[in-house]
N, C-alpha and C positions, 0 to 999 in steps of 0.2 A: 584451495584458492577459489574454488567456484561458489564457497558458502562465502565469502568477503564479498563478491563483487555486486551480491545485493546490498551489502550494506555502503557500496562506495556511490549506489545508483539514491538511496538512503540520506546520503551524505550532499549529493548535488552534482557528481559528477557525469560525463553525460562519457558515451561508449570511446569517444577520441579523446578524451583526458584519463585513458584505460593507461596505455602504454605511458605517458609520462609518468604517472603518477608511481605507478609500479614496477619500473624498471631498474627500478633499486633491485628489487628483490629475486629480477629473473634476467638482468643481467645483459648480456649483448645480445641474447636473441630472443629476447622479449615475448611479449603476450601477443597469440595471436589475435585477429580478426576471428575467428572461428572458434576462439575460446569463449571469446566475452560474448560472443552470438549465442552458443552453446550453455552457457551459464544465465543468460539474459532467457534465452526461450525456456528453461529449466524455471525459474523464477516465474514468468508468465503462468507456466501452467499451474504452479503450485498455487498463485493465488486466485485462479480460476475454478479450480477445486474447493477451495477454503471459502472461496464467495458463491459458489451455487452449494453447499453442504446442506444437507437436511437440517434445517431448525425445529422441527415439529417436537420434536422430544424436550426440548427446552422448556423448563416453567421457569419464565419471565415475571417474578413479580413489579421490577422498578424498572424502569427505559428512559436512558438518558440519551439526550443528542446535542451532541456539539461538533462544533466548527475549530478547527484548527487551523494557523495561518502559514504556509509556509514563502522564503521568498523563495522566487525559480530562477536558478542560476546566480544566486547571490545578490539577486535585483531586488530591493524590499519593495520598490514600486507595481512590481509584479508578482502579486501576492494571492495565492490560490488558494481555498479553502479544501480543506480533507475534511469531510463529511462523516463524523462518527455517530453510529449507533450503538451502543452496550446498556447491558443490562445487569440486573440482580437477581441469579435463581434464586428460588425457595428455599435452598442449601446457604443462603450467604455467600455466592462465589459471582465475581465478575466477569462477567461472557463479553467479546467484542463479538457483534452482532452483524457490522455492514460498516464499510470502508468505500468510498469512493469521491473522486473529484467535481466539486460543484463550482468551482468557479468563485462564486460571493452563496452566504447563508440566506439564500432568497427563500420566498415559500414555495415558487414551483422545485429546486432543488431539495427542499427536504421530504417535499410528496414525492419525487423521485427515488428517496429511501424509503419512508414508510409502505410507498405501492410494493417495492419489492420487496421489503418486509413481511408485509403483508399476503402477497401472490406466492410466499414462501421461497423465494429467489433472495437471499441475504445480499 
C-alpha cells in the first residue's frame, strides 16, 4: 500500500481524499492518518536522495530541458510547470537529470536548474 500512495499523490490526490478513495479496499477501518504521513515522509526522502545524487560520473553528451504542464487539482487554469532536465550518456541511454517545480518556463527558473546542475546538486 505505501508504494500506491505515491502514485495517488501522482495522480492529484491530496492526503484527505486518502481515506475516500481507498476505503474500498481497507474496509471499515480505513487508512490511517499516520499511514499516509508515513508513506508521504517515505516518498519525501527518497526523492531527496535521487535529487542531491552524485552526478559527476555521468558522461552527458546531449541535455534536454523541458517544461511539462500539469493542472493542480484538476484546475487546468492552474497549471504548474515540472522543470525537466535529462540527458544522453555516451552509452546511448537516457538519464533524468533534475525534476523540479517552476511555476511558468521563465529564464530565471531554468538558471535555477542549470545552477544546480551545474553546482553538482541535480
Amino acid at each position: 500500500m505505501e508504494e500506491t500512495i505515491p502514485l495517488l499523490y501522482v495522480e492529484g490526490l491530496s492526503t484527505r481524499d486518502f481515506k475516500r478513495a481507498l476505503s474500498p479496499l481497507w474496509g471499515k477501518s480505513g487508512l490511517s492518518h499516520s499511514s499516509v504521513s508515513r508513506a508521504n515522509k517515505a516518498l519525501k526522502e527518497a526523492f531527496n536522495n535521487w535529487h542531491h545524487r552524485d552526478l559527476s560520473l555521468k558522461e552527458i553528451i546531449f541535455l534536454f530541458l523541458d517544461g511539462i504542464y500539469l493542472g493542480v487539482g484538476g484546475n487546468s487554469r492552474n497549471r504548474e510547470a515540472v522543470l525537466v532536465a535529462h540527458g544522453i550518456t555516451s552509452e546511448g541511454k537516457r538519464v533524468v537529470l533534475h525534476l523540479s517545480l517552476g511555476g511558468r518556463e521563465s529564464t530565471e527558473s531554468w538558471k535555477g536548474v542549470l545552477n544546480d546542475l551545474v553546482g553538482g546538486v541535480a
